[in-house]
C-alpha positions, -999 to 999 in steps of 0.1 A, spaced: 0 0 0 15 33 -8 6 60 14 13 96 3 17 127 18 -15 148 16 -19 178 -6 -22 192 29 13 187 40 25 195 9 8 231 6 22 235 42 57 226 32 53 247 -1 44 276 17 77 277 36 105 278 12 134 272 41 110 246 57 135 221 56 163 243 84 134 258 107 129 241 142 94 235 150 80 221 182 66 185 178 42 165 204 34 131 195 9 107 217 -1 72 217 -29 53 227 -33 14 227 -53 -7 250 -32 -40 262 -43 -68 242 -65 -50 217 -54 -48 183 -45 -13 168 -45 24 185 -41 56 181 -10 80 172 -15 116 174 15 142 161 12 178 163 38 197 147 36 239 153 60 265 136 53 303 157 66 333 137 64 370 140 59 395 114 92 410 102 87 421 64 58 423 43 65 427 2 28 433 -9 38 434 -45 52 400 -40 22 387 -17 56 377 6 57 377 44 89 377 65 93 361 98 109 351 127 105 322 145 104 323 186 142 304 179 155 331 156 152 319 129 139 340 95 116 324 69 95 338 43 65 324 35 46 340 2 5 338 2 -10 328 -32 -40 348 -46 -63 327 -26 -52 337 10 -79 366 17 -70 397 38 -37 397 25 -37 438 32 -50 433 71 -9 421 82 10 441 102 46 437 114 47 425 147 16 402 140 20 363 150 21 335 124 11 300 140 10 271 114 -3 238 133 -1 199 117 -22 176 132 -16 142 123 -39 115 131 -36 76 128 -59 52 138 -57 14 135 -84 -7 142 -98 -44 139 -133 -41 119 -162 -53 144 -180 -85 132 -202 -77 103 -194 -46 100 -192 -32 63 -158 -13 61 -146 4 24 -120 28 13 -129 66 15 -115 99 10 -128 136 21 -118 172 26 -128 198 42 -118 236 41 -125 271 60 -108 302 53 -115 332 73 -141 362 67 -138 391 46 -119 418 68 -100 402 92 -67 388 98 -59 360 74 -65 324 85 -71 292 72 -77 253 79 -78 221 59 -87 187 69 -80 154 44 -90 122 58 -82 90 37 -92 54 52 -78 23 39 -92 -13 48 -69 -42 48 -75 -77 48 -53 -103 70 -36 -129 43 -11 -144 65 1 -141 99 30 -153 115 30 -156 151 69 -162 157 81 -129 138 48 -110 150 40 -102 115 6 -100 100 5 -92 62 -26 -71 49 -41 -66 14 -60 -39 1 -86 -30 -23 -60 -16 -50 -41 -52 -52 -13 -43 -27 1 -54 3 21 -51 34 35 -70 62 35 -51 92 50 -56 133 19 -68 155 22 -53 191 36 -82 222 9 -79 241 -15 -90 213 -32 -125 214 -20 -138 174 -43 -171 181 -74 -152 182 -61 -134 147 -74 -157 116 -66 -149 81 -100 -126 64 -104 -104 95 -104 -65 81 -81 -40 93 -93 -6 93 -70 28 93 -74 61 89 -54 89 88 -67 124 93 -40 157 87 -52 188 94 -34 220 89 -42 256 108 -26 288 104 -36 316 116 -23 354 124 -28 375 156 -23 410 160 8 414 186 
């Protein structure tokens, strides 16, 4: 199964051209219940930034991070209220990314699905945006193998994956046909406060 960065991430990346040297701040969390297949794995990733520069001719921002560290970040034509920056206004860009594995329930009628959703901020006030892609995949167990701890999963599009299985996980209540679902939500926020 190939799983792909979101257009999400990738308009967050984009948006940053010296993305790849900035320090952000990162929190990641995990939830699994002992002996119940799957979890949940939440990373939130946050760059701050305050106004330095603002090129209006260019529709380009410059900032500073709260490490010291300048980036420039340059708003297409669909980022509204463009004019209402100031310097000295705060910059927050927020990644949420969500990932949840779970054994389907008996009977239950699982399928592949993919959705967006978008908000941008009214007419007048400081710009703002967020963006939420969610894409769920469903596996089906072909093979597990309880000495490695592996458990091999196919899906709708004709691939497949082997992937680790948990220690605390009964593999003899596991049988080959069982679904597997996951999802993975990203959202992305940015916003700007006056200072």
């Amino acid at each position: 199964m190939k799983l792909t960065r979101s257009l999400i991430l990738c308009t967050a990346v984009a948006a940053i051209s010296s993305c790849s040297s900035l320090t952000v701040d990162t929190e990641t969390t995990v939830k699994a219940e002992q002996g119940v297949p799957g979890g949940e794995a939440v990373r939130v990733t946050t760059l701050d930034g305050k106004v330095t520069g603002i090129d209006s001719a260019a529709r380009e921002v410059t900032l500073v991070s709260r490490y010291g560290e300048a980036f420039k970040v340059t708003a297409g034509p669909e980022v509204r209220n463009f004019n209402q920056i100031r310097i000295g206004d705060s910059l927050r860009i927020s990644l949420k990314e969500n990932l949840v594995v779970r054994m389907a329930k008996p009977g239950e009628k699982l399928h592949d699905e993919s959705y967006a959703t978008g908000s941008r901020t009214a007419r007048g006030a400081k710009p703002g945006a967020k963006m939420t892609e969610t894409v769920q995949y469903v596996g089906t167990i072909t093979s597990i193998d309880a000495k490695k701890r592996k458990a091999t999963l196919r899906f709708s599009d004709g691939s497949s994956g082997s992937f680790d299985v948990r220690p605390d996980i009964d593999l003899s209540k596991r049988h080959t046909g069982e679904k597997v679902l996951i999802r993975v939500t990203e959202s992305l926020a940015v916003s700007m406060k006056k200072s």
